[in-house]
VEXDREN-2710 file (C-alpha; in Angstrom, 1 decimal):
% VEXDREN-2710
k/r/px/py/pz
1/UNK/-42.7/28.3/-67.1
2/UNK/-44.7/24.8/-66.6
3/UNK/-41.9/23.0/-67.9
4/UNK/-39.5/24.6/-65.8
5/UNK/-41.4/23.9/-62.6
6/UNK/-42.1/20.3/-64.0
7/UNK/-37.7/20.1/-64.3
8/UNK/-37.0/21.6/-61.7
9/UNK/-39.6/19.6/-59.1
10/UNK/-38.2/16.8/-60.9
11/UNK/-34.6/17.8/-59.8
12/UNK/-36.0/18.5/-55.9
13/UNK/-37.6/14.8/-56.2
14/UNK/-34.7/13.1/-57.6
15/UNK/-31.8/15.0/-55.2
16/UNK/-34.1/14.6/-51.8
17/UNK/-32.7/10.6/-51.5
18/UNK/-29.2/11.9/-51.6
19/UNK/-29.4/14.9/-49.5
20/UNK/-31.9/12.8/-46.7
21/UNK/-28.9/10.2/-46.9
22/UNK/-26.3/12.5/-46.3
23/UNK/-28.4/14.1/-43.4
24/UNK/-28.9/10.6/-41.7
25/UNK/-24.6/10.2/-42.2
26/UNK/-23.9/13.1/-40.0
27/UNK/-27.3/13.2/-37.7
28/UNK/-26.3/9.5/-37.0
29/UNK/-26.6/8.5/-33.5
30/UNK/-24.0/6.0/-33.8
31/UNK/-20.5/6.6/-33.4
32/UNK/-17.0/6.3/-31.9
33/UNK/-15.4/9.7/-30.4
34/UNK/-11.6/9.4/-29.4
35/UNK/-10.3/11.5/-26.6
36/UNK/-7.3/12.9/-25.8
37/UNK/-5.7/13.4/-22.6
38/UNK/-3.5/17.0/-21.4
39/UNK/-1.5/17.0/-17.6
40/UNK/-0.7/20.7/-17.9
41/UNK/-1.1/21.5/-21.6
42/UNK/0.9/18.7/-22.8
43/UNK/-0.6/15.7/-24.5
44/UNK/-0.1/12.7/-22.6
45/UNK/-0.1/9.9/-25.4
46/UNK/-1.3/6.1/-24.6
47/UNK/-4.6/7.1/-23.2
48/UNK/-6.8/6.0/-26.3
49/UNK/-10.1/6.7/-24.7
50/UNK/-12.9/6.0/-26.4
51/UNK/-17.0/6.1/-25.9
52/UNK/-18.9/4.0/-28.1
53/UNK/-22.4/5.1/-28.8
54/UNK/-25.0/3.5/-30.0
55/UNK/-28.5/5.0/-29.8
56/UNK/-29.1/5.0/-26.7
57/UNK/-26.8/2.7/-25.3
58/UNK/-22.7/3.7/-25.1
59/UNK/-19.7/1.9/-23.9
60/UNK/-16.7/3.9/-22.0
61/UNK/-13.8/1.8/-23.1
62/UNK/-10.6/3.0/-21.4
63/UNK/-7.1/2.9/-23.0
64/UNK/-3.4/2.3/-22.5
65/UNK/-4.9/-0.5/-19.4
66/UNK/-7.0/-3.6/-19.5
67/UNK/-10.0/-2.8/-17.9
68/UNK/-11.4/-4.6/-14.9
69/UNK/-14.4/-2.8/-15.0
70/UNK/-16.6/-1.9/-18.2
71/UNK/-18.8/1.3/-17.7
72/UNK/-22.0/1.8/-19.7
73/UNK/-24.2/4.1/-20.2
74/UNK/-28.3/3.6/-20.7
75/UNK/-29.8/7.0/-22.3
76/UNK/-33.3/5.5/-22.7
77/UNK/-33.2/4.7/-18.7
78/UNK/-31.1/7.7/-17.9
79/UNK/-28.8/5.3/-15.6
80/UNK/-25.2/3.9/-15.8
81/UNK/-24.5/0.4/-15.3
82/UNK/-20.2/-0.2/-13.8
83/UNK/-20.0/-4.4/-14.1
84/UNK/-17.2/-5.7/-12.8
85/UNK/-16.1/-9.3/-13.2
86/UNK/-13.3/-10.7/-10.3
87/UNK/-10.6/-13.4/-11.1
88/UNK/-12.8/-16.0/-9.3
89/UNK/-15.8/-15.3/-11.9
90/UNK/-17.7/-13.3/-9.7
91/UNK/-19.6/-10.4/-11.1
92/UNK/-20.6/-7.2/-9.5
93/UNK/-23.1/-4.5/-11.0
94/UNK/-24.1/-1.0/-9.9
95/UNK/-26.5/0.6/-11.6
96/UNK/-27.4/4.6/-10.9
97/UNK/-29.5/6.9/-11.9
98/UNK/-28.1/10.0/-14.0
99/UNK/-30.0/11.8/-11.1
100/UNK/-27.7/10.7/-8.6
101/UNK/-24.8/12.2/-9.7
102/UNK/-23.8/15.8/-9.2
103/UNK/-26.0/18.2/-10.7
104/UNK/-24.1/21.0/-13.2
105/UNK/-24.2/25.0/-12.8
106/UNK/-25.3/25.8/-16.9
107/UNK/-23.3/28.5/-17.5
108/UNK/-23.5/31.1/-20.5
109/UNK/-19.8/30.6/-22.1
110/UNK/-19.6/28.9/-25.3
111/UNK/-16.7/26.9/-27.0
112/UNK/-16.5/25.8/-30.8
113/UNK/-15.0/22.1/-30.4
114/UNK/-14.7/19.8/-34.1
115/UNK/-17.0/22.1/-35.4
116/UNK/-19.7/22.3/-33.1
117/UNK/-20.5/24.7/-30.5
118/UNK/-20.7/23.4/-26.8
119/UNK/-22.2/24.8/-23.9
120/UNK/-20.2/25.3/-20.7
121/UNK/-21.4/23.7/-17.4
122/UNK/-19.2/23.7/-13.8
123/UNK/-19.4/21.0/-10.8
124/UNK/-18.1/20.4/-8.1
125/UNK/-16.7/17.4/-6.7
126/UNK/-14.7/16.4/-3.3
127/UNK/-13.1/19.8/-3.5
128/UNK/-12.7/19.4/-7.2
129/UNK/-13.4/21.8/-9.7
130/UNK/-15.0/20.6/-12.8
131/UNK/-15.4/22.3/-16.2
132/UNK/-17.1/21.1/-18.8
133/UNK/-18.3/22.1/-22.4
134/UNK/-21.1/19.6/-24.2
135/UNK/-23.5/19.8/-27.7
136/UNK/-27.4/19.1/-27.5
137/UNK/-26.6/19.6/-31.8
138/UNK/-25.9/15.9/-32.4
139/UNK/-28.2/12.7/-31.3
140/UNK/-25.1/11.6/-29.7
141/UNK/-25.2/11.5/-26.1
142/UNK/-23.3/10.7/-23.4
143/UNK/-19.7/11.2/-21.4
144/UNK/-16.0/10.3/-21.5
145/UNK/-16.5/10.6/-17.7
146/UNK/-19.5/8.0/-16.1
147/UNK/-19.4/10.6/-12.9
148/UNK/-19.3/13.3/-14.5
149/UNK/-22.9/14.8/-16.2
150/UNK/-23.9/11.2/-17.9
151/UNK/-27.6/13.0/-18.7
152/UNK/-26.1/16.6/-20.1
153/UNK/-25.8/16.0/-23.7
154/UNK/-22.5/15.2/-25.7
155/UNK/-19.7/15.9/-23.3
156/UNK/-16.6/17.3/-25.6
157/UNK/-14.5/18.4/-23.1
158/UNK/-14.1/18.3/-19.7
159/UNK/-11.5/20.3/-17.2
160/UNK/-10.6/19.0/-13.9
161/UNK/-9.1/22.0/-11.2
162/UNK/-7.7/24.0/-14.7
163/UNK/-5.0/21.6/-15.1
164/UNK/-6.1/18.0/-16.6
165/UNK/-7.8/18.2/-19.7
166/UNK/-9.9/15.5/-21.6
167/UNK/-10.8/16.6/-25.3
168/UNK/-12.8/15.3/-28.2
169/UNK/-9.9/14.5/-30.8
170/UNK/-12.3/13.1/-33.8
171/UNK/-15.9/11.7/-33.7
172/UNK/-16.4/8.2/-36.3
173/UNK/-20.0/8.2/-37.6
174/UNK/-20.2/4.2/-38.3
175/UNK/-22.6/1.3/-37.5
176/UNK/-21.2/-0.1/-33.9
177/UNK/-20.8/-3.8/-33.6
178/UNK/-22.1/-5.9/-30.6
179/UNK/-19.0/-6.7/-30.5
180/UNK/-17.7/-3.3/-30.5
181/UNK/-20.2/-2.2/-27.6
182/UNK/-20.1/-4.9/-25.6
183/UNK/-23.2/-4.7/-23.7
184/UNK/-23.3/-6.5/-20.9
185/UNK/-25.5/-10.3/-20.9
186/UNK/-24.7/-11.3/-17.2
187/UNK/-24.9/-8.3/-14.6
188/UNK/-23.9/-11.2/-12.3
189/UNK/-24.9/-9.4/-8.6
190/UNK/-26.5/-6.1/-8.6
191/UNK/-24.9/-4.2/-5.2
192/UNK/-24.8/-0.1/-3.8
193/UNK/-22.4/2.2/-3.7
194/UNK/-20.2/0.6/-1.0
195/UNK/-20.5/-2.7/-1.8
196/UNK/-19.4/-1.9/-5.6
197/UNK/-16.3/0.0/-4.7
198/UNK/-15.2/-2.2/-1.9
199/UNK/-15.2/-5.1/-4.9
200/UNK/-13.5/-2.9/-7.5
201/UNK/-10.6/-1.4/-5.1
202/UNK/-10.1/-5.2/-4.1
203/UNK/-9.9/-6.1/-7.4
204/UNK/-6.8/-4.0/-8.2
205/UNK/-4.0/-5.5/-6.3
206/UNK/-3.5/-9.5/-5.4
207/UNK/-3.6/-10.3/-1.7
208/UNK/-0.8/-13.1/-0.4
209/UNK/-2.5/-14.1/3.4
210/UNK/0.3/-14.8/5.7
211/UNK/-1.0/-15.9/8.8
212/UNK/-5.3/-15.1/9.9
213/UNK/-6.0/-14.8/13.5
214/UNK/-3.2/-16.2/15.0
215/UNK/-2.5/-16.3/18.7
216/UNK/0.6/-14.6/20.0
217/UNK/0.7/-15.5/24.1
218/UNK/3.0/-17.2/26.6
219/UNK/2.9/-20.0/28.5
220/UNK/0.3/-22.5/26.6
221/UNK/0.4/-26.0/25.5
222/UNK/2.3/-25.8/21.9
223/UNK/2.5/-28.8/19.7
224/UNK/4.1/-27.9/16.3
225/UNK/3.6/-30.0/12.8
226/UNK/6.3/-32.4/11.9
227/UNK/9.2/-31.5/9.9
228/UNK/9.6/-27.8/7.8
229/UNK/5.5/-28.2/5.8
230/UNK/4.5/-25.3/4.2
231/UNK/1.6/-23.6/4.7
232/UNK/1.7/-24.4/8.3
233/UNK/2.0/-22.3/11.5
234/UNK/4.5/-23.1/14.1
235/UNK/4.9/-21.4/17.7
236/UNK/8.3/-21.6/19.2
237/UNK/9.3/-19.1/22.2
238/UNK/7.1/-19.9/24.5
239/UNK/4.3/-19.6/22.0
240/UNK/5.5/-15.4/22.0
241/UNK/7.0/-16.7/17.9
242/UNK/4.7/-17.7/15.2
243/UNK/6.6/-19.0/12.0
244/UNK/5.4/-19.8/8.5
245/UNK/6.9/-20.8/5.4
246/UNK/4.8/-19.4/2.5
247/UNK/5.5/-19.2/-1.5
248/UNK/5.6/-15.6/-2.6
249/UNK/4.9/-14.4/-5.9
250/UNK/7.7/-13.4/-8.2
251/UNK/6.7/-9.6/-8.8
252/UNK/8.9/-7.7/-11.6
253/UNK/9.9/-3.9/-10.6
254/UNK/6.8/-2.1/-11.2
255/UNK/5.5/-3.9/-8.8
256/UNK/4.8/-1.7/-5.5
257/UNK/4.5/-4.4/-2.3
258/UNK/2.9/-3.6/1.1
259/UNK/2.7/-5.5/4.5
260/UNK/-0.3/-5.0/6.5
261/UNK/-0.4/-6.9/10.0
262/UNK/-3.6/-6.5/12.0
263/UNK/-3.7/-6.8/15.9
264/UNK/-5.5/-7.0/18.8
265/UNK/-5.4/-7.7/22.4
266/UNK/-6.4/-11.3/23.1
267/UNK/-5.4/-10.6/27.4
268/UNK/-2.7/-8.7/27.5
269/UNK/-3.0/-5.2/28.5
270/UNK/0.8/-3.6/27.7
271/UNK/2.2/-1.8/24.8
272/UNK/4.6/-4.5/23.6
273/UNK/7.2/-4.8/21.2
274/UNK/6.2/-6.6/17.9
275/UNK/8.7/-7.6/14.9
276/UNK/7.4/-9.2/11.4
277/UNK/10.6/-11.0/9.8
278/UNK/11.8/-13.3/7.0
279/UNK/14.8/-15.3/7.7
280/UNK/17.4/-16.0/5.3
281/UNK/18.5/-19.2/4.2
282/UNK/21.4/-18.9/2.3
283/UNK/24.2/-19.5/5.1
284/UNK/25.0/-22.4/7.2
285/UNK/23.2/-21.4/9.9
286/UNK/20.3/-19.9/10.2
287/UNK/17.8/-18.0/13.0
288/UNK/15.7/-21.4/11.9
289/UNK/18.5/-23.1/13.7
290/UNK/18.1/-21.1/17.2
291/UNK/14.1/-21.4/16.7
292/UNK/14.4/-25.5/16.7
293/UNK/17.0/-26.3/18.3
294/UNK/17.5/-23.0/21.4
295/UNK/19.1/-20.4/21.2
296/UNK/22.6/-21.9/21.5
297/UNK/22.7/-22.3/18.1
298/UNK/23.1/-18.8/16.9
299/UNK/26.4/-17.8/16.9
300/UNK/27.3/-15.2/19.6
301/UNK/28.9/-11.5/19.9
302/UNK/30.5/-10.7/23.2
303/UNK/30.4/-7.4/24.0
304/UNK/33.2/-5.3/25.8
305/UNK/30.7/-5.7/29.0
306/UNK/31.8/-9.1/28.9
307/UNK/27.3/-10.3/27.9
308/UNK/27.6/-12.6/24.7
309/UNK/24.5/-11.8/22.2
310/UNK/22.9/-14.5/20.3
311/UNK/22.3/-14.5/16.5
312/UNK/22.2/-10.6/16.4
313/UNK/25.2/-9.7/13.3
314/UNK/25.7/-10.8/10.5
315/UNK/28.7/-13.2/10.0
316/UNK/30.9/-15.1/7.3
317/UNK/28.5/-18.3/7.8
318/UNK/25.0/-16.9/9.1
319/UNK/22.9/-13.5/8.3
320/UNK/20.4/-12.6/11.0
321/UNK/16.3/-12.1/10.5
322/UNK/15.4/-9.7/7.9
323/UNK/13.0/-7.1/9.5
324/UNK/10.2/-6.2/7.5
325/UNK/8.1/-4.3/10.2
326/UNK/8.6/-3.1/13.7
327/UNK/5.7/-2.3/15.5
328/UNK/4.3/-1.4/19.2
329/UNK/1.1/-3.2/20.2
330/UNK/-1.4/-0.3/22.3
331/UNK/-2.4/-0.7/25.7
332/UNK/-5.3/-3.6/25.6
333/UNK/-7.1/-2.9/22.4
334/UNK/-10.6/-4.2/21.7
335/UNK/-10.1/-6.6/24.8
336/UNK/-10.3/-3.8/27.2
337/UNK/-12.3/-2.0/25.3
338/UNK/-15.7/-2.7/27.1
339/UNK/-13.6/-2.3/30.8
340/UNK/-12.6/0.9/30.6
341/UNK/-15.1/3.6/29.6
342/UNK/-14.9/7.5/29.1
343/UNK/-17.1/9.6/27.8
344/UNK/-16.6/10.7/24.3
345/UNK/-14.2/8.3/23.6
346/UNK/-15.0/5.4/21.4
347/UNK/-11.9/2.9/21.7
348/UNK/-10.5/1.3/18.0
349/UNK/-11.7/-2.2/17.6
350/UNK/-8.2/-3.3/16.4
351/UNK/-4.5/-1.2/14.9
352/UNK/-3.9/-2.1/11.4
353/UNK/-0.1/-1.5/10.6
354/UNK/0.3/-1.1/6.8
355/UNK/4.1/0.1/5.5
356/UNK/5.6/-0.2/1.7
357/UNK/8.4/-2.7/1.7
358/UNK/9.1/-2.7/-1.9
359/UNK/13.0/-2.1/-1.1
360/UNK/12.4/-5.6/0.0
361/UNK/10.5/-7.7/-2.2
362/UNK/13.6/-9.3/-3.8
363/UNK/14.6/-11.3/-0.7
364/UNK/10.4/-11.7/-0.3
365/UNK/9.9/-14.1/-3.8
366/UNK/9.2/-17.9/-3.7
367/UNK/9.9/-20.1/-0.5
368/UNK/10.4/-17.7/2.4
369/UNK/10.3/-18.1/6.1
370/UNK/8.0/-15.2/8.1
371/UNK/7.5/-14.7/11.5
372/UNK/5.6/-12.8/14.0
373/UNK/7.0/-11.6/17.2
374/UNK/5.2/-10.0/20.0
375/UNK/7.3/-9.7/23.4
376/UNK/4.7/-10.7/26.1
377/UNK/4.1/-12.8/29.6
378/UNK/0.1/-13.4/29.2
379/UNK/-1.9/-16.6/28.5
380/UNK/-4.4/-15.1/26.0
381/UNK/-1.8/-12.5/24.5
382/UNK/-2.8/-11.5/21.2
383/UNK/-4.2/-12.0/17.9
384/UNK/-2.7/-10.8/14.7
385/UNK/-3.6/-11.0/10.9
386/UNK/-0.9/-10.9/8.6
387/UNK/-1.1/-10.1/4.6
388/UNK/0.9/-9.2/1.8
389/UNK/-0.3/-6.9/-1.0
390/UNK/0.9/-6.7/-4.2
391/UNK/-0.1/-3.3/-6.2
392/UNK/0.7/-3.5/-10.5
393/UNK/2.0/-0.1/-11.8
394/UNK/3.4/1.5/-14.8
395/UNK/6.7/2.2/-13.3
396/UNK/8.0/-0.7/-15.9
397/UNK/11.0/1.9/-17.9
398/UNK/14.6/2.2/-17.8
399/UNK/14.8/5.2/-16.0
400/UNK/13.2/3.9/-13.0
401/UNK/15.6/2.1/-10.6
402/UNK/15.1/-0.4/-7.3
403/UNK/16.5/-2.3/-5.0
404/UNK/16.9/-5.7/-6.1
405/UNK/19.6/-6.8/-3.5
406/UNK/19.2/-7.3/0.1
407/UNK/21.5/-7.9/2.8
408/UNK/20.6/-8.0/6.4
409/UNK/23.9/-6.5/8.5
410/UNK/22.3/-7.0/12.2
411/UNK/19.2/-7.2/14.1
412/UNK/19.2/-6.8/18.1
413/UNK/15.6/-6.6/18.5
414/UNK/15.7/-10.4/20.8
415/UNK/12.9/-12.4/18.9
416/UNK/13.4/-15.3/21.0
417/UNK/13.3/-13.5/24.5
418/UNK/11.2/-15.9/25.7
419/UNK/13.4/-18.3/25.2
420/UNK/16.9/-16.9/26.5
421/UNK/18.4/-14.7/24.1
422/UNK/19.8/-11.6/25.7
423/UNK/18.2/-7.9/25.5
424/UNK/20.7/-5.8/23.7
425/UNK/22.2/-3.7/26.4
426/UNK/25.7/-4.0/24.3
427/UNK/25.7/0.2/24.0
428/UNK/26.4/0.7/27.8
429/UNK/29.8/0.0/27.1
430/UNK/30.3/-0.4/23.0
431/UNK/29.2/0.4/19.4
432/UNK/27.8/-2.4/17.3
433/UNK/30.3/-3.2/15.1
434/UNK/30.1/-5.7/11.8
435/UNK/32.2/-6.5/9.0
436/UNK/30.6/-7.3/5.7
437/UNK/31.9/-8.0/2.0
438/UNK/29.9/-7.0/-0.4
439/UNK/29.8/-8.8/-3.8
440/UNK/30.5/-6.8/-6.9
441/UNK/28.0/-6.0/-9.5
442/UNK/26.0/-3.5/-6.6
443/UNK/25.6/0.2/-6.7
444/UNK/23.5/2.7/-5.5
445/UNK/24.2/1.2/-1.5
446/UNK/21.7/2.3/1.4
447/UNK/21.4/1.1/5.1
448/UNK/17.8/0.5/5.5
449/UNK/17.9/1.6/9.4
450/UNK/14.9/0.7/12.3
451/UNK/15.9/1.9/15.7
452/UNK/14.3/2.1/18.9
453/UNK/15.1/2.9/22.8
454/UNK/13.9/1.0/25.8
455/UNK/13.7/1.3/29.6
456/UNK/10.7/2.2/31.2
457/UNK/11.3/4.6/33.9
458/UNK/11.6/8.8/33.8
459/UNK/15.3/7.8/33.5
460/UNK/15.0/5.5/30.6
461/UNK/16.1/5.9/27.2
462/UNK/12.3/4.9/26.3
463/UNK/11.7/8.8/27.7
464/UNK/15.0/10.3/27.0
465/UNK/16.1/11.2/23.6
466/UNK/19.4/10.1/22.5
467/UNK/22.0/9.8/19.7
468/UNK/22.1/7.5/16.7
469/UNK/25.8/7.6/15.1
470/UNK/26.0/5.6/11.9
471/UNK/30.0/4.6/10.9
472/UNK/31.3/3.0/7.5
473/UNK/34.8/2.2/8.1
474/UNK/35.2/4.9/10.8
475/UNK/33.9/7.8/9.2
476/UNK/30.5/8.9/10.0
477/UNK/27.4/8.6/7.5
478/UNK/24.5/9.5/9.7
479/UNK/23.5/10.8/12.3
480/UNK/20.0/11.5/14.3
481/UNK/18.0/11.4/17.1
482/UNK/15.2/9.1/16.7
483/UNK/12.2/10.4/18.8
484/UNK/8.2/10.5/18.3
485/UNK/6.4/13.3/19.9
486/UNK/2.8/12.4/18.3
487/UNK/2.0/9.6/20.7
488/UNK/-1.3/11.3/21.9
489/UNK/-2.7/11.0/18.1
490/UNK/-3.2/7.4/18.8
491/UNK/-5.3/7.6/22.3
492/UNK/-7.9/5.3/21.1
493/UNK/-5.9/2.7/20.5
494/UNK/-5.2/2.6/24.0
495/UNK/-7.6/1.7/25.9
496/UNK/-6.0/0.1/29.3
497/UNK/-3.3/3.0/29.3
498/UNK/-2.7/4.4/32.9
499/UNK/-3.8/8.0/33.3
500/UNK/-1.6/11.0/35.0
501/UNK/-2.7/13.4/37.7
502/UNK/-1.8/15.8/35.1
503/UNK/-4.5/14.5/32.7
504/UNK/-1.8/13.0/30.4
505/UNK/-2.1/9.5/29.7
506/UNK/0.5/6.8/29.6
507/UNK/0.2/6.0/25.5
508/UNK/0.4/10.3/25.2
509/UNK/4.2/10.4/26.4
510/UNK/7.0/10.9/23.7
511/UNK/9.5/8.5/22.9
512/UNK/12.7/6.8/21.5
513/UNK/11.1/6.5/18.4
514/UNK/7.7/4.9/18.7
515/UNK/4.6/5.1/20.5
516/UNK/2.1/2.3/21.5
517/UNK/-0.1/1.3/18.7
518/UNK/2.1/2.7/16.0
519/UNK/4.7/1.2/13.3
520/UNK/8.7/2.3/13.6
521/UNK/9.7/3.3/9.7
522/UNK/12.9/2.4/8.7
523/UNK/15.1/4.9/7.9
524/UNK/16.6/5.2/4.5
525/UNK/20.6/6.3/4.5
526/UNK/22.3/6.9/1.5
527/UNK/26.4/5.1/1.5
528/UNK/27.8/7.2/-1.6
529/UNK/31.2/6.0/-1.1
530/UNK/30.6/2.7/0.1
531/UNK/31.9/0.0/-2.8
532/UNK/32.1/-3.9/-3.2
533/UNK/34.5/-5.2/-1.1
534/UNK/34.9/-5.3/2.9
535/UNK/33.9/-2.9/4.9
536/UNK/33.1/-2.5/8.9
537/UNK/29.7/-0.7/9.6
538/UNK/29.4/0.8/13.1
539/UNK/26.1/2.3/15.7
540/UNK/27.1/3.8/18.1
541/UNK/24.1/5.1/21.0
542/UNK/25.1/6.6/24.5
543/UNK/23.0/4.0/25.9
544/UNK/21.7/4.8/29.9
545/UNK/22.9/3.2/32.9
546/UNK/20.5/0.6/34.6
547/UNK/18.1/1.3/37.7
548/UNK/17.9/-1.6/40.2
549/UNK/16.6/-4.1/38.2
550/UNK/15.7/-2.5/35.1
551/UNK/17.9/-1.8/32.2
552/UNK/18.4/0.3/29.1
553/UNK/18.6/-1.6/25.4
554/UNK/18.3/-0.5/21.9
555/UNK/16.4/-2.5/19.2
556/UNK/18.2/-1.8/16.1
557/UNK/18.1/-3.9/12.7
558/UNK/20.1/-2.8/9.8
559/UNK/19.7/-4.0/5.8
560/UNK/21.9/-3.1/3.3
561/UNK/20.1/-2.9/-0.3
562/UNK/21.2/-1.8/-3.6
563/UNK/20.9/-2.8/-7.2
564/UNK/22.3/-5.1/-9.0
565/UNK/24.3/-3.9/-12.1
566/UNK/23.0/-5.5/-15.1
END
């Protein structure tokens, strides 16, 4: 019996190495866990997320993207650290306390996942349900998630409103590289909250400034540069133009492209009629040429009320300005602002005007022409910021389709006012009519369609809705009647508007499709049966007789876009 306790001691000696090795493989608190990714029980494949742990330090390393940002996680500080490093080499930190984030209902439920049984917590967040199941079995730690419980445990699964679905696929027990983790040597700046997300939204999309704080008045001094420069502002119109020529970035067709304009009164108190345009080059003659040189240049349309219309349709050897936004300036915003006070009502410093013109972007790509217009009479007039943003997405597939031809048809909306080109009253007595050939190698044809009605007065067609009748070689495509009954939505934009006995105010009135302070979208119409070749496109509105001195007109542009067949 000695002997046999001497052996079998001797066995429990010489197997404890092996077994202690074996428990320090799987207790090992360094490790790579993939996750997988489920939309409504289906896998969703390319997501490849991974969190790297080691000890007490893990890595949240995002797949199927290049990260921006790098998220960490510090278990022996019980913070996260989000570093974010910019283009320019800037870096931005945030670093938070596990504390901070939203505390987790424990809940009873259990759930077996690679083996090991989790523990079910539930939080809440912005309306969003959470769900989550996590191990205190392992000296792992940490989360696939850097909001979502970073102090819990080992997060193995986690269920967003019952329908998205991140799961533990496989856990790596291995020693983790510095390469592999990645911990951050340079936190750069440490910022808040605020300050951090501000930097990593920006940090998303490029910004192209068009024009920053540029006046838009009538009646100053203007001296322009020299020659066509680029990068430099002109004024023509009576200074009521501003015109740049910019490069534009090529963009591909995943590329979703905004413009955002800011404005603000700089003296004028009206709602006003503002246009942001391109003009295309690739005709003899130009709305350049009427800019320089006056408005005689633009090639005219006489109307069967016997008024000729400069530069307004497209012809055989000149295409009219592109228009990329139409928008109505409020009633004296931010200048006003501190003139006219009411109680309860804190006025808008300035209007931004942001609209997706993607349908656009292939006539928007290297050297371009843009303008500003704002229809106005006043010395200080306004001021207006203009940018384009360019947002990457993962639209980049064969089954995805856009526009990559663009054709502007006509444009009444009189840019040059100021300087002599007639409103477009041509629908007291006519339709718009304009023949264009379009090339072969297009499909998919659609009018890209902004319209809106002017004459201020109870009879006007500003107040009065009315009729827009779209023809392609005589037979109607579309019709509607363009009108905007949420005007009083924007009533602290506007701060100089007149107020009614009746408590309404000026900028609350409905009308022909816009309302001070607001953009005019363009409307999208589908031409099935339109095909390369010639074709006439008509609009025809049952514009309103004049009063006295003041007349009806229409502001109507029209694009055609399509895609190229490849």
């Amino acid at each position: 019996m000695k002997g046999f306790f001497v052996w079998t001691t001797g066995l429990i000696m010489a197997t404890m190495p092996v077994l202690a090795q074996k428990k320090k493989q799987i207790d090992s608190a360094a490790a790579i866990i993939t996750y997988g990714y489920l939309s409504n029980g289906k896998e969703v494949s390319g997501n490849g997320l991974q969190l790297i742990i080691d000890h007490n330090r893990a890595h949240i390393v995002a797949g199927g993207t290049k990260q921006k940002e790098q998220q960490y996680l510090h278990l022996g500080e019980a913070a996260t650290y989000q570093v974010l490093g910019t283009p320019n080499g800037d870096i931005y930190t945030l670093r938070k306390p596990f504390a901070e984030y939203t505390s987790a209902e424990l809940l009873p439920d259990t759930a077996t996942i690679l083996g090991y049984v989790c523990k079910k917590a539930k939080l809440f967040i912005r309306s969003n349900t959470i769900e989550v199941w996590y191990t205190n079995a392992l000296q792992l730690k940490g989360t696939p998630n850097i909001t979502i419980a970073p102090g819990l445990g080992l997060v193995l699964r986690i269920v967003r409103n019952g329908n998205s679905e991140t799961i533990a696929r496989k856990i790596t027990y291995r020693k983790i590289t510095d390469k592999e983790l990645a911990w951050p040597t340079n936190l750069g700046q440490q910022v808040d909250d605020a300050a951090y997300m501000r930097q990593v939204i920006d940090s998303r999309y490029s910004t192209v400034p068009v024009f920053n704080q540029e006046q838009i008045s009538w009646g100053n001094p203007i001296t322009n540069p020299a020659g066509e420069q680029l990068n430099q502002t002109y004024h023509y119109a009576g200074g009521t133009v501003i015109l740049k020529k910019v490069k534009l970035p090529e963009t591909g067709k995943d590329t979703t492209m905004f413009a955002e304009l800011i404005q603000y009164s700089n003296g004028d108190a009206y709602d006003r009629t503002g246009s942001v345009f391109m003009i295309p080059a690739d005709k003899a003659t130009s709305f350049l040429d009427g800019l320089q040189k006056g408005v005689g240049a633009l090639p005219l349309f006489t109307a069967k009320n016997g008024k000729s219309y400069q530069g307004m349709v497209a012809t055989e050897n000149y295409l009219p300005a592109l228009e990329i936004l139409r928008f109505f300036t409020p009633f004296g915003v931010r200048h006003f602002n501190e003139q006219v006070k009411i109680q309860g009502y804190k006025w808008a410093d300035s209007v931004i005007y942001k609209q997706d013109i993607t349908e656009l972007q292939s006539r928007l790509q290297g050297e371009v022409w843009l303008g500003v217009y704002i229809g106005n009479y006043d010395k200080g007039g306004h001021k207006v910021s203009l940018s384009f943003k360019y947002y990457p997405g993962d639209r980049e597939d064969e089954n995805h389709s856009a526009p990559d031809w663009v054709y502007p048809v006509f444009n009444t909306t009189n840019l040059m006012e100021m300087a002599g080109q007639e409103y477009p009253t041509l629908f007291d007595r006519d339709s718009l009519s304009v023949t264009v050939n379009i090339p072969e190698g297009i499909k998919n044809i659609q009018l890209r369609y902004i319209t809106t009605g002017h004459g201020g007065w109870g009879g006007g067609d500003e107040f009065n809705p009315k009729q827009n009748e779209i023809f392609v070689d005589g037979k109607r495509a579309y019709h509607f009647i363009p009108w905007r009954t949420d005007c009083a939505t924007y009533r602290l934009s506007n701060p100089a508007s007149g107020n009614f006995g009746n408590g309404l105010s000026s900028s609350d009135l409905s009308r022909s499709n816009w309302c001070p302070g607001t953009l005019t979208s363009p409307v999208i119409i589908s031409l099935p049966d339109i095909t390369p070749g010639i074709h006439t496109i008509k609009v025809a509105i049952p514009q309103g007789k004049p009063a006295g001195t003041s007349q009806n007109f229409w502001d109507v542009s029209g694009a055609l876009i399509g895609e190229k067949i490849h």
